[in-house]
LUMVEX-299387 format. One line per field, with one value per residue: residue number from 1; residue in one letter; x, y, z of N, C-alpha, C, O, CB in turn. Coordinates in Angstrom, 3 decimals. Glycine has a CB too. Example, Ala and Ser with C-alpha at 12.3 -4.5 7.8 and 13.67 -1.06 7.14 Angstrom:
BEGIN
n <- c(1 2)
res <- c(a s)
n_xx <- c(13.190 12.850)
n_yy <- c(-5.690 -2.250)
n_zz <- c(7.800 7.080)
ca_xx <- c(12.300 13.670)
ca_yy <- c(-4.500 -1.060)
ca_zz <- c(7.800 7.140)
c_xx <- c(13.200 12.900)
c_yy <- c(-3.300 0.030)
c_zz <- c(7.800 7.870)
o_xx <- c(14.236 13.409)
o_yy <- c(-3.319 1.138)
o_zz <- c(8.465 8.039)
cb_xx <- c(11.308 14.084)
cb_yy <- c(-4.473 -0.598)
cb_zz <- c(9.046 5.725)
# end
This chain:
BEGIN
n <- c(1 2 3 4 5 6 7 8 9 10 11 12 13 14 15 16 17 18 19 20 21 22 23 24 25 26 27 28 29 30 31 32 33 34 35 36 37 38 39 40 41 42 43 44 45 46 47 48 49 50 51 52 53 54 55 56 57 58 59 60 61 62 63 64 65 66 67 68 69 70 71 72 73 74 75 76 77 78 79 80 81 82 83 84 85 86 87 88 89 90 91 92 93 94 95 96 97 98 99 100 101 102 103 104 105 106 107)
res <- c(x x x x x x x x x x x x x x x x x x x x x x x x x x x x x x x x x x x x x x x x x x x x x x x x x x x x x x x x x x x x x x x x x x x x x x x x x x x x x x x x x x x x x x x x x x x x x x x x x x x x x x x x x x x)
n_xx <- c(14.469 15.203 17.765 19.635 18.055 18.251 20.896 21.494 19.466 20.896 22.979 22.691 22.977 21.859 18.564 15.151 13.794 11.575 8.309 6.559 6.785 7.799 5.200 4.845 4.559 6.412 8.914 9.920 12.406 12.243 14.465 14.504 16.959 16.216 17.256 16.848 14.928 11.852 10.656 10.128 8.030 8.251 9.760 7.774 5.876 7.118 7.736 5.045 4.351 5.500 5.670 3.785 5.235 5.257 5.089 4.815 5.709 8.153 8.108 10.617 11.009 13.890 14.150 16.464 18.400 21.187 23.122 23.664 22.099 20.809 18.313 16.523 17.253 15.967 13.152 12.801 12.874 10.507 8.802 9.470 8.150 5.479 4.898 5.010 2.626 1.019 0.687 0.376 -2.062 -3.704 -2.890 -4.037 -5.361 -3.047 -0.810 -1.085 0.712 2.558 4.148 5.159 6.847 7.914 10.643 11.665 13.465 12.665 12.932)
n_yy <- c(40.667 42.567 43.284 44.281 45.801 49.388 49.583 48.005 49.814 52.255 51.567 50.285 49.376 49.268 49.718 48.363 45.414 44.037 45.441 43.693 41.969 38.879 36.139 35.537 32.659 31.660 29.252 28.386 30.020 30.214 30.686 31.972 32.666 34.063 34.323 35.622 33.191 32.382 29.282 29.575 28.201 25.909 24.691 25.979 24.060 22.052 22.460 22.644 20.291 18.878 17.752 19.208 21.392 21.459 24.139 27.797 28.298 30.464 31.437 33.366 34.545 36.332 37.954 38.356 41.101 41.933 45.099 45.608 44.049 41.851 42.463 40.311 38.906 40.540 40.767 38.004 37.877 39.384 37.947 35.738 37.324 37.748 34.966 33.765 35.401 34.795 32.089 31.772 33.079 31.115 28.985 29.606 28.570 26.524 27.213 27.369 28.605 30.202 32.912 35.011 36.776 39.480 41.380 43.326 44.145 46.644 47.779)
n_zz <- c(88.156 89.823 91.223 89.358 87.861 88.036 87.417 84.686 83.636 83.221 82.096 79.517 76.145 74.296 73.190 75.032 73.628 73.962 75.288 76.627 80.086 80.226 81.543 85.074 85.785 83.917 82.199 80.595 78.236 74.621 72.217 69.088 66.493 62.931 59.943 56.417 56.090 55.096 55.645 58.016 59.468 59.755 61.923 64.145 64.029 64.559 67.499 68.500 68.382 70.253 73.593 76.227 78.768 82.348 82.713 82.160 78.716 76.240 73.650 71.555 68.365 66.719 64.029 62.204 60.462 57.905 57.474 54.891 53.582 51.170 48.340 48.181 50.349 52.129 51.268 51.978 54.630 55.478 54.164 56.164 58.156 57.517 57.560 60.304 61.491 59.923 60.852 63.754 63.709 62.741 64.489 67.258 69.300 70.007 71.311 74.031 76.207 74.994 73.602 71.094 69.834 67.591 67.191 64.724 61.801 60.184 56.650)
ca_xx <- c(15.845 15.286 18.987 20.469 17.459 18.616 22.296 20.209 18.806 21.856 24.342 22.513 24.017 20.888 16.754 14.291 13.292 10.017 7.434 5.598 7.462 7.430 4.417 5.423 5.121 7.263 9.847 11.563 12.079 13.122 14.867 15.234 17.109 15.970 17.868 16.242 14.476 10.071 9.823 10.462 6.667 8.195 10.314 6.768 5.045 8.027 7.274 3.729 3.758 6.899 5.394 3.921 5.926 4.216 5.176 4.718 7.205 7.718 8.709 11.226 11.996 14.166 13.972 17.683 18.921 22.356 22.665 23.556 21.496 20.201 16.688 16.091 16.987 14.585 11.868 12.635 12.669 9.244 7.364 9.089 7.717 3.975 3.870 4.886 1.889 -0.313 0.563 0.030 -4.013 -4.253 -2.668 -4.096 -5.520 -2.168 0.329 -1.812 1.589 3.611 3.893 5.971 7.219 9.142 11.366 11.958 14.451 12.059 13.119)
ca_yy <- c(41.116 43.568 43.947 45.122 46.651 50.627 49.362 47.907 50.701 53.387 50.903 49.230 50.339 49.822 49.565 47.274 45.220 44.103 46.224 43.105 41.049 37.272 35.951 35.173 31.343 30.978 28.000 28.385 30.711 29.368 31.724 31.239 33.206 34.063 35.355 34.724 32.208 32.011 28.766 29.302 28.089 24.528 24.997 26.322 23.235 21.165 22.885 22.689 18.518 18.888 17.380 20.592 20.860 21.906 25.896 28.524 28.510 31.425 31.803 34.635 34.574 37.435 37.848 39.986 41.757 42.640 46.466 45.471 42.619 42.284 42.722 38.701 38.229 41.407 39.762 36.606 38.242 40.070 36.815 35.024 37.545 37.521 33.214 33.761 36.098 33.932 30.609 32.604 33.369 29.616 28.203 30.215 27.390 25.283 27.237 28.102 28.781 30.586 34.136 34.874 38.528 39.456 42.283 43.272 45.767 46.513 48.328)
ca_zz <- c(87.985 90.856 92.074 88.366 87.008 87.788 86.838 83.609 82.752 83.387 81.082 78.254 74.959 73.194 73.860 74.936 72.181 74.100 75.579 77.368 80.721 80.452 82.807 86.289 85.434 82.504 82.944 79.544 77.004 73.630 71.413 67.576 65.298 61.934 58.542 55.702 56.389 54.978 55.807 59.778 60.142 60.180 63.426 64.966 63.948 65.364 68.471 68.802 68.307 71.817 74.965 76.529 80.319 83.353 83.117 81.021 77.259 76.091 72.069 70.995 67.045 66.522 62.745 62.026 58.861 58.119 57.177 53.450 53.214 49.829 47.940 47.991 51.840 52.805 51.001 52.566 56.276 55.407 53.802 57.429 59.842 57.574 57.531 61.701 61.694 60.107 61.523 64.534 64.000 62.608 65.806 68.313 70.681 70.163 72.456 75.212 77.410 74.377 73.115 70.171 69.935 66.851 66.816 63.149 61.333 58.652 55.669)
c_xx <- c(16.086 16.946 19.956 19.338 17.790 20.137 21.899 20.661 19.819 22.581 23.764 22.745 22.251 19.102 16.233 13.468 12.139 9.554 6.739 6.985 7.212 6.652 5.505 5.647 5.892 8.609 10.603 11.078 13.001 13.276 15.200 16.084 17.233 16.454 17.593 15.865 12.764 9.784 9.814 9.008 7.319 8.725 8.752 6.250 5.657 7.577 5.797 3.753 5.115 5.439 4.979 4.520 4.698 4.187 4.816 6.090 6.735 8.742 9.476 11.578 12.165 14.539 15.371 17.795 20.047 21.915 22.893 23.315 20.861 18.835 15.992 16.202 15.602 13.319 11.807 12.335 11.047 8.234 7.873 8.235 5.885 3.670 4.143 3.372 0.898 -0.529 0.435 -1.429 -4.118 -4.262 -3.281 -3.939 -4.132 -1.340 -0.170 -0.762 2.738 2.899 4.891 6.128 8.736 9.265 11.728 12.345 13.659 12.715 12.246)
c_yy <- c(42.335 44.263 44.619 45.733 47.846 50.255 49.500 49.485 52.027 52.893 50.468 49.841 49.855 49.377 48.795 46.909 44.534 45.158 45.039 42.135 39.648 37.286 35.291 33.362 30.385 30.596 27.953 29.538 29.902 30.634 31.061 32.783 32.970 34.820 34.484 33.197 32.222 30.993 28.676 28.419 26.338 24.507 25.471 25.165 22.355 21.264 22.751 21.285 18.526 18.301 18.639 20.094 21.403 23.090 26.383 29.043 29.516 31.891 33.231 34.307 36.134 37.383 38.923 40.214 42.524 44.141 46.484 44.501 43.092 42.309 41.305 38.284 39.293 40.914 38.395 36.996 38.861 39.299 35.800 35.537 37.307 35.926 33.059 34.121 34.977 32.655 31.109 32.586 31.596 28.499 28.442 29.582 26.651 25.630 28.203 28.858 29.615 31.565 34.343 36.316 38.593 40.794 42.233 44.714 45.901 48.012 48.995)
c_zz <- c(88.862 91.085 90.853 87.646 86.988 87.184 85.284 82.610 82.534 81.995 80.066 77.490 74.458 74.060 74.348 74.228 72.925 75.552 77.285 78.478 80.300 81.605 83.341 86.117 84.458 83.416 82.050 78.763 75.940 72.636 69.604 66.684 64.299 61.089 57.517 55.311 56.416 55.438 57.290 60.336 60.540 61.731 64.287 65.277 65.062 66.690 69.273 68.862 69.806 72.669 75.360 78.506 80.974 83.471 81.611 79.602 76.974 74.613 71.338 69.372 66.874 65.213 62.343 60.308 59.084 57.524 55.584 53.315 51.578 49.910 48.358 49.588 52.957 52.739 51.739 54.207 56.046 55.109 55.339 58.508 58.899 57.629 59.151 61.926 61.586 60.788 63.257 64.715 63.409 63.622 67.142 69.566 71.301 71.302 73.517 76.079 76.207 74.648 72.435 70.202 68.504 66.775 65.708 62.823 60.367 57.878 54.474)
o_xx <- c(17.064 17.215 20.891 19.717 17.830 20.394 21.903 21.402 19.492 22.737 24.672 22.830 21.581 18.783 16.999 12.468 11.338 10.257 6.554 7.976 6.036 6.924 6.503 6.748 5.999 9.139 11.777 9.933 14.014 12.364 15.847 15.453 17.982 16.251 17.812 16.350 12.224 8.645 9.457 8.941 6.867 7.926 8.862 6.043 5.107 7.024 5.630 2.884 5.339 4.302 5.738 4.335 3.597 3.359 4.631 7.010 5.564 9.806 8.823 12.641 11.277 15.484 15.221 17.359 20.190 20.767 22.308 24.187 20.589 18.160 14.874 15.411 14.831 12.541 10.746 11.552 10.386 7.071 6.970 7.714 5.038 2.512 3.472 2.726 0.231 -1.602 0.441 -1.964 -4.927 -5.031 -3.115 -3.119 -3.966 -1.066 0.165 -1.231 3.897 1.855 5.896 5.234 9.860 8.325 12.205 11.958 13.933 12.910 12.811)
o_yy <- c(43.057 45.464 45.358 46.296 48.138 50.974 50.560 49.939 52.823 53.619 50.067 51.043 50.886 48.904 47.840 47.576 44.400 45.491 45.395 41.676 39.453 38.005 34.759 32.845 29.175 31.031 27.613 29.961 29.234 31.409 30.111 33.807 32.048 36.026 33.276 32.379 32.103 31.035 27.603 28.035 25.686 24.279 25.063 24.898 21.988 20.274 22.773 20.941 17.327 18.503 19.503 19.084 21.698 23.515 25.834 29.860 29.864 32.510 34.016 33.700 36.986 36.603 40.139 39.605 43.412 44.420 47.375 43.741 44.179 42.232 41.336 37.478 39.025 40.666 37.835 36.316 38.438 39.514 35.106 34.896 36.728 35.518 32.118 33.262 34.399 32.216 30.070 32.140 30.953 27.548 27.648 29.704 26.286 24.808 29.355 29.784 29.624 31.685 33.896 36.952 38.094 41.492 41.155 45.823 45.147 49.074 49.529)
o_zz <- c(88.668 91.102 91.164 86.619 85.792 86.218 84.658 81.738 81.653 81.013 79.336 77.742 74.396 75.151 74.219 73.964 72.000 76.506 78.449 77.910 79.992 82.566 82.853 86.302 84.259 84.439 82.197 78.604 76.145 72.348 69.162 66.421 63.977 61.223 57.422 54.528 57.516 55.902 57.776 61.503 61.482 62.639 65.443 66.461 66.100 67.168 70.492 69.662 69.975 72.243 74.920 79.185 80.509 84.276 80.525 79.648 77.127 74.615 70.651 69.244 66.858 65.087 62.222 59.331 59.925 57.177 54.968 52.893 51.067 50.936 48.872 50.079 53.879 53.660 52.014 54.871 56.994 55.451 55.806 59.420 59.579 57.721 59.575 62.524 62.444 61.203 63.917 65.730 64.077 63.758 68.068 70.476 72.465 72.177 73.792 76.741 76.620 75.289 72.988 70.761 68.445 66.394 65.353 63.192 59.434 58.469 53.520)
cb_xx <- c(16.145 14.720 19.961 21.554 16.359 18.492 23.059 18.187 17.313 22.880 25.292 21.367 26.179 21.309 15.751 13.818 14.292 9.412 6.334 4.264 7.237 8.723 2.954 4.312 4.471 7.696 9.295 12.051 12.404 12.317 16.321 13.448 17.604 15.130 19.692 16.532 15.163 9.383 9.792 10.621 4.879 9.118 11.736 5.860 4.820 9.519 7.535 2.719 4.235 7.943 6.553 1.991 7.676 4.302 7.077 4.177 7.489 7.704 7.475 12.690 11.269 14.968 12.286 19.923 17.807 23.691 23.548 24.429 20.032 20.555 16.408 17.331 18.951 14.324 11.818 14.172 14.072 9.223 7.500 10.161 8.350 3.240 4.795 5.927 1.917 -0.747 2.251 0.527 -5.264 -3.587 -1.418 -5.049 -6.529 -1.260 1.877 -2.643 2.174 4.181 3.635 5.573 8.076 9.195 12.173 10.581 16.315 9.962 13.700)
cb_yy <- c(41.439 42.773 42.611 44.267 46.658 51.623 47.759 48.030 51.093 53.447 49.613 48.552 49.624 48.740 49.583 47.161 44.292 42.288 46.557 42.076 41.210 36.206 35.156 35.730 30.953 32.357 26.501 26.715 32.406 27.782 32.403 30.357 33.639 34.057 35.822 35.022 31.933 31.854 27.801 31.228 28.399 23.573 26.561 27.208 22.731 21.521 23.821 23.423 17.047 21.236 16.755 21.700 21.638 21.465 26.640 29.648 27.438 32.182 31.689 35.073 33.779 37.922 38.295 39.579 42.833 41.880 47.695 45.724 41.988 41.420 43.077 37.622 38.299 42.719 39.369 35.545 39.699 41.056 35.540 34.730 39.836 38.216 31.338 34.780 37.264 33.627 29.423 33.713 35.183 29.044 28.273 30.762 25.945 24.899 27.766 27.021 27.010 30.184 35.104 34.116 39.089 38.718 42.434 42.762 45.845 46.486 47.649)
cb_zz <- c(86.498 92.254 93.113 87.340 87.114 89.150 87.288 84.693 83.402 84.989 81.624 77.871 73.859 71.271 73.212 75.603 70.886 74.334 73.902 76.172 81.997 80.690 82.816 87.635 85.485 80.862 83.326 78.266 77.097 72.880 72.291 66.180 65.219 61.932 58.445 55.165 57.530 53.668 55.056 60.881 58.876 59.157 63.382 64.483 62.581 65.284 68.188 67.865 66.055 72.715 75.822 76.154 81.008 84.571 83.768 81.753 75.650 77.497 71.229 71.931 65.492 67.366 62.258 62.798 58.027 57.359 58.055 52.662 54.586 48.688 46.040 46.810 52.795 52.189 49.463 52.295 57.065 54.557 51.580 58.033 61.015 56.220 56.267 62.402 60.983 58.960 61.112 64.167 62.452 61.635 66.081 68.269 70.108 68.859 71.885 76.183 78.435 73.120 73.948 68.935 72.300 65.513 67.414 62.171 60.764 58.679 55.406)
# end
């Protein structure tokens, strides 16, 4: 993004919510958003049985929370990002070409 990165970085109203670039051979990114929602692990699975392409996918679930979300959807965003986590160390091998990165408002 060479030719607006100082623009970028002068104008953005808010941060960079990752730390790490996408590798140089990623061919898609797939974005999900999540509000309360524990069982998100199925959408992973879905994913993992896909055709894999010839480039590198690259998995964003951004897990949000309104600012008066209740007690019952917090808990539900906090048991989605720990069954990401774990289906995460159980999958490791499966998405040789992913990386999942969740930004989370935690409370």
């Amino acid at each position: 993004m060479g030719f607006a990165t100082k623009w970028l970085s002068e104008k953005a109203l808010f941060p960079e919510l990752f730390k790490e670039k996408p590798k140089d051979n990623t061919g898609i990114i797939v974005v999900i958003p999540a509000y309360d929602e524990p069982d998100i692990t199925f959408v992973l699975d879905s994913l993992s049985s896909c055709k894999k392409p010839g480039c590198m996918v690259e998995v964003i679930i951004i897990v949000n929370l309104r600012k008066n979300a209740g007690r019952q959807s917090i808990l539900n965003n906090r048991k989605c990002v720990e069954n990401i986590e774990d289906w995460k160390r159980r999958n490791a091998s499966c998405f040789s070409g992913f990386s999942i990165m969740i930004p989370v408002h935690r409370q």
